[in-house]
MDAnalysis code that builds the backbone (N, CA, C; Angstrom):
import MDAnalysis as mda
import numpy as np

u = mda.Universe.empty(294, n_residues=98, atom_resindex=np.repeat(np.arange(98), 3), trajectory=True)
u.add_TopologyAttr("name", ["N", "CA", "C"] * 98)
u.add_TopologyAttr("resid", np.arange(1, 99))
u.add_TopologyAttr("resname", ["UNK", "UNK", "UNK", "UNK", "UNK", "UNK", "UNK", "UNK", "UNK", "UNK", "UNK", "UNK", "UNK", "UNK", "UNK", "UNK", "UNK", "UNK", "UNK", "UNK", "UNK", "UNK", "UNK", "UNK", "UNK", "UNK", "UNK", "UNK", "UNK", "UNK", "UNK", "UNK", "UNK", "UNK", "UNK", "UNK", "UNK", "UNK", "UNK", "UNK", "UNK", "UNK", "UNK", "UNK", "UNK", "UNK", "UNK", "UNK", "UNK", "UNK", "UNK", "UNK", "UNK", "UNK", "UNK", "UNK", "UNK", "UNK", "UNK", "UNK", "UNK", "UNK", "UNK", "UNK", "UNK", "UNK", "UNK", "UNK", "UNK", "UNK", "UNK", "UNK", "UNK", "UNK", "UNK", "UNK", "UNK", "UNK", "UNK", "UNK", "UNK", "UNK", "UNK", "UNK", "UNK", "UNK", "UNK", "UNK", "UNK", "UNK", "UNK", "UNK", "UNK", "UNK", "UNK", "UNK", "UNK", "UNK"])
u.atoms.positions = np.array([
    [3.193, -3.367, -8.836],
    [4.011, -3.514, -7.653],
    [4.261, -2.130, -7.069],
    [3.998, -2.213, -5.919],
    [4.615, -0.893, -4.974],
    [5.851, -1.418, -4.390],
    [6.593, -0.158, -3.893],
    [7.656, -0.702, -2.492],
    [7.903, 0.510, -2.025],
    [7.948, -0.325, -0.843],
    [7.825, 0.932, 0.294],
    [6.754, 2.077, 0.698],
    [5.527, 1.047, 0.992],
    [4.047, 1.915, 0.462],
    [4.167, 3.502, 1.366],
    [4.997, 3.060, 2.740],
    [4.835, 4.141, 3.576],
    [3.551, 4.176, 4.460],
    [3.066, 5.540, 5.276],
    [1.968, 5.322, 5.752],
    [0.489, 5.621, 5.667],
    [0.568, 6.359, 4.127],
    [-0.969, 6.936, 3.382],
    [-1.711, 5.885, 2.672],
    [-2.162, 4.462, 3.429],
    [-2.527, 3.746, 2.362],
    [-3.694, 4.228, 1.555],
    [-4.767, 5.210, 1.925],
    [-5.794, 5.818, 1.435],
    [-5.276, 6.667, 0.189],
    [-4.975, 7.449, 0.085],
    [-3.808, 8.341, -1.221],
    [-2.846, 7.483, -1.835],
    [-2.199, 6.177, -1.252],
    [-2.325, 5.904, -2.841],
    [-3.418, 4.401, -3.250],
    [-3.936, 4.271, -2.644],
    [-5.304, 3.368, -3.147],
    [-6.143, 4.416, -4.181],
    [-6.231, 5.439, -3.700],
    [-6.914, 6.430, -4.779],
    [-6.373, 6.784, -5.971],
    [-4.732, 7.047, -5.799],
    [-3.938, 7.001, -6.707],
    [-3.977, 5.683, -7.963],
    [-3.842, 4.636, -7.315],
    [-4.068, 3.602, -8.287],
    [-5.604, 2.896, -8.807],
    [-6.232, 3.506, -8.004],
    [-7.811, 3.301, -8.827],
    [-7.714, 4.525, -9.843],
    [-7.403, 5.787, -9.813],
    [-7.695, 7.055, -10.876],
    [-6.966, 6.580, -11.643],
    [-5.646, 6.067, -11.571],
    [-4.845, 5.606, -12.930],
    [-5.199, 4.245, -13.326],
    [-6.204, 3.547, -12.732],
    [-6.900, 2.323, -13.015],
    [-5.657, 1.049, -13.076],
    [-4.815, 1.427, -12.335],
    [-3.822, 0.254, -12.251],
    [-4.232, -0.772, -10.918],
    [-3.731, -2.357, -11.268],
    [-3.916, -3.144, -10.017],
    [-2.810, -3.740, -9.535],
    [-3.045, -3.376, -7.865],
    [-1.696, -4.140, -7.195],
    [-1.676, -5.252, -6.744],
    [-0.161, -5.788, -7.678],
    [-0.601, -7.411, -6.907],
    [0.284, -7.803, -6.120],
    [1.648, -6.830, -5.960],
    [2.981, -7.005, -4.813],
    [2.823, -5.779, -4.528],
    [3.063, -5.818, -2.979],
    [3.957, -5.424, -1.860],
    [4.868, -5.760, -1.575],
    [6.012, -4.804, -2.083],
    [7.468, -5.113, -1.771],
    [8.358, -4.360, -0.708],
    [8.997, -4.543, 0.303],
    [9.750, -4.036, 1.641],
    [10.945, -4.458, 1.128],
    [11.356, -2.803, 1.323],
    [13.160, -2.966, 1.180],
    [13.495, -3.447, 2.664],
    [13.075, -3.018, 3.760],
    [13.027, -3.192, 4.800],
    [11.822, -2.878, 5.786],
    [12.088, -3.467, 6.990],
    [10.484, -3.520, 8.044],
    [10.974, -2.180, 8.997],
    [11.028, -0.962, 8.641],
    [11.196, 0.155, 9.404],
    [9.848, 0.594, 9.278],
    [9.241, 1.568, 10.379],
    [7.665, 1.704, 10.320],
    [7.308, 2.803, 9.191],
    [7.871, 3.758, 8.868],
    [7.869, 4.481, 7.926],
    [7.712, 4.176, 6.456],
    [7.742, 2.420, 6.336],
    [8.247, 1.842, 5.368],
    [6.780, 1.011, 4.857],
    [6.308, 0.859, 6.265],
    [5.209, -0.540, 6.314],
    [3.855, -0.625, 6.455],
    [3.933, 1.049, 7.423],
    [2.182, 1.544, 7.925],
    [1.274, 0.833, 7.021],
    [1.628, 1.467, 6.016],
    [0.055, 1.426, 5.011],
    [0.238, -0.191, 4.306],
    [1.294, -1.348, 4.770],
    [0.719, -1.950, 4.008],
    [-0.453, -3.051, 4.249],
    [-1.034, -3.304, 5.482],
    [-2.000, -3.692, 6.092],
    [-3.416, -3.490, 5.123],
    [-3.604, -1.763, 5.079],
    [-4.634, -1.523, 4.228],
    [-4.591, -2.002, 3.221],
    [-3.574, -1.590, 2.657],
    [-3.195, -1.735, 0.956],
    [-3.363, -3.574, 0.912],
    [-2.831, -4.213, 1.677],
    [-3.266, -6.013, 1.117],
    [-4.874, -6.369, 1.337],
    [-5.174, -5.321, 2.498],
    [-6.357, -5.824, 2.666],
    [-7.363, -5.046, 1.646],
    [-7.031, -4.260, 1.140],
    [-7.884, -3.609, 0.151],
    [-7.534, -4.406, -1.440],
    [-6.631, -4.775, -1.506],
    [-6.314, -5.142, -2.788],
    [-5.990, -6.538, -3.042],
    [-5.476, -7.058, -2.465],
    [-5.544, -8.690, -1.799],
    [-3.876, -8.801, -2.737],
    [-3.207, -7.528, -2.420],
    [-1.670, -7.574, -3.256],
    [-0.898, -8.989, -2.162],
    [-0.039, -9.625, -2.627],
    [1.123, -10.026, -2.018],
    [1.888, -9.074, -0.864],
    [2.796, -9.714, -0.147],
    [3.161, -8.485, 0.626],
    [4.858, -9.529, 0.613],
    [5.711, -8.784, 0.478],
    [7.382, -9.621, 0.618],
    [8.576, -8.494, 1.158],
    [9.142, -9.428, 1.932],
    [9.981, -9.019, 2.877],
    [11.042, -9.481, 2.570],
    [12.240, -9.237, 2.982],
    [13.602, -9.670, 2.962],
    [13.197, -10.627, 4.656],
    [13.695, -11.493, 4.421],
    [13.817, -12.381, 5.887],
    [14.760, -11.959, 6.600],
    [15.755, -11.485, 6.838],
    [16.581, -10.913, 7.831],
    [15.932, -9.895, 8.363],
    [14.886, -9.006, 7.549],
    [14.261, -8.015, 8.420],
    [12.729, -8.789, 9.204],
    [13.183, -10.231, 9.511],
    [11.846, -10.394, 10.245],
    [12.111, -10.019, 11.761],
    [12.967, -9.380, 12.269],
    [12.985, -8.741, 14.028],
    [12.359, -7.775, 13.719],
    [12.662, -6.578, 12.776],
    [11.926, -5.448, 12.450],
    [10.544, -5.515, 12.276],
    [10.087, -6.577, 11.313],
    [8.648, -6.609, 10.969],
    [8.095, -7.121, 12.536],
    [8.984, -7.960, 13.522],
    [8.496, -8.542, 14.923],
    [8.244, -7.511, 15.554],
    [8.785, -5.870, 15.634],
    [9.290, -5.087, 16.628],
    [8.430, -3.668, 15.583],
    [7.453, -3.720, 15.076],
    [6.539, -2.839, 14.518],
    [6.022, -2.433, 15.388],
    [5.119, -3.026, 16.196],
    [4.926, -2.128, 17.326],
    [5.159, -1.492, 18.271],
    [6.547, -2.094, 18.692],
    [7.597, -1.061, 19.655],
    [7.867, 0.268, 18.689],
    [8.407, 0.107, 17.733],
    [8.670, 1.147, 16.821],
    [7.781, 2.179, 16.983],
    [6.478, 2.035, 16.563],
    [5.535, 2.621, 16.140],
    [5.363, 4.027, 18.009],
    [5.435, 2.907, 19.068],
    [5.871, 3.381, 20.254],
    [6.645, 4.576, 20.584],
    [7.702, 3.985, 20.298],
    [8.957, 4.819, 20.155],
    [8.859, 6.134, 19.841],
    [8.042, 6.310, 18.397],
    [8.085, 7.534, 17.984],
    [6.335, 8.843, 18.132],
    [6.120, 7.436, 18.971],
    [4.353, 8.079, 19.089],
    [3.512, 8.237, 17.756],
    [3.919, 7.466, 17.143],
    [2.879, 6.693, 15.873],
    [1.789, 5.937, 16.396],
    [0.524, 6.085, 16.367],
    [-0.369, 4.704, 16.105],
    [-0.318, 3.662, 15.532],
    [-0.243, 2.486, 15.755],
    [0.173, 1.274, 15.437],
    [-1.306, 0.483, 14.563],
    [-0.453, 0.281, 13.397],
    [-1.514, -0.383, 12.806],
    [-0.771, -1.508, 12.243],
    [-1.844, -2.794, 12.968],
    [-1.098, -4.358, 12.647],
    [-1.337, -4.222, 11.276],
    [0.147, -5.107, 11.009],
    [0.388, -5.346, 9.201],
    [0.391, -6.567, 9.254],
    [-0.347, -7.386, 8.185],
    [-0.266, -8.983, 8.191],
    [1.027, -9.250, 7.872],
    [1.559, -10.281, 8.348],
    [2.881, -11.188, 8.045],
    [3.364, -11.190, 6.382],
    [4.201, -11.406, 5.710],
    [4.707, -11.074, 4.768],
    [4.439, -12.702, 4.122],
    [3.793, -12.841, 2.870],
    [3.227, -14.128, 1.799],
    [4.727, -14.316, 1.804],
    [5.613, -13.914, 1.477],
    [6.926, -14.445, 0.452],
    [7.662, -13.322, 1.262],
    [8.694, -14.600, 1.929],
    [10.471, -13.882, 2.795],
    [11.118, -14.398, 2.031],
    [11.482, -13.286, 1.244],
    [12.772, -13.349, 0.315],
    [14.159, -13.343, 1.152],
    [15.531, -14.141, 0.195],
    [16.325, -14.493, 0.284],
    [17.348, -13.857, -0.021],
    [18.631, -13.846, -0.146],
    [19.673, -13.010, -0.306],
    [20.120, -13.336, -1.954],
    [19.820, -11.799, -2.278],
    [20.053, -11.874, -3.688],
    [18.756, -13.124, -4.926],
    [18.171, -13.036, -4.087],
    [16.758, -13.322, -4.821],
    [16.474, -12.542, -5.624],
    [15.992, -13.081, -7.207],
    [16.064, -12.843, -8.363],
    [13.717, -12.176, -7.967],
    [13.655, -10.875, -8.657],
    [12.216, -10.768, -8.504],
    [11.742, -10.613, -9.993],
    [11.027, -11.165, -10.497],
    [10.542, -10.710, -11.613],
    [8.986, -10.221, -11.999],
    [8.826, -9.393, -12.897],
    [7.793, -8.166, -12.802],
    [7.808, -8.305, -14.239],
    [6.850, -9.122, -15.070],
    [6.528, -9.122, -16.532],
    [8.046, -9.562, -17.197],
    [8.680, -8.094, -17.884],
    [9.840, -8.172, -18.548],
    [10.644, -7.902, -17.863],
    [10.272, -7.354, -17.033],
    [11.440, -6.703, -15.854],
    [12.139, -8.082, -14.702],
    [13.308, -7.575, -14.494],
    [13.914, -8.490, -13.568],
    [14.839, -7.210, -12.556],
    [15.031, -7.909, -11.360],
    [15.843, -7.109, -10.768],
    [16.008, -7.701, -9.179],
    [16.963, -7.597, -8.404],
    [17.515, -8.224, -7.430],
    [17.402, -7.108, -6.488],
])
């Protein structure tokens, strides 16, 4: 699991092939563009999950104004597999955490 891939999806796709790890979530604390760039590549390279908090679906709507705003290039991110809920329980092997 990643979160918050940011916008280098190339550095860390390389990152996790040299350490031979595989991603299978994409996790968003929130849909701010700084947050989300890279995760387009990253699902489409890795075929990870991608999950959002559902209250940030205006943000994930308003990615490309954002991206605007600050004179970023806009790169479409697919829609989020799983809009998580408030205080939704995530679990990761042994790990748990909200």
């Amino acid at each position: 699991m990643i979160v918050d891939p940011g916008g280098d999806a190339e550095k860390l796709l390389k990152l996790l092939a040299d350490l031979k790890l595989e991603l299978v979530e994409i996790l968003h604390t929130h849909a701010h563009l700084d947050h989300f760039l890279a995760s387009g590549r990253m699902k489409e390279a890795t075929g990870a999950s991608l999950s959002l908090h559902r209250e940030d679906s205006f943000l994930w709507d308003m990615l490309e104004q954002q991206c605007s705003l600050f004179g970023i290039p806009y790169e479409p991110a697919p829609p989020p597999d799983h809009w998580l809920e408030h205080e939704e329980e995530i679990n990761l092997q042994e790990h748990r955490g909200q």
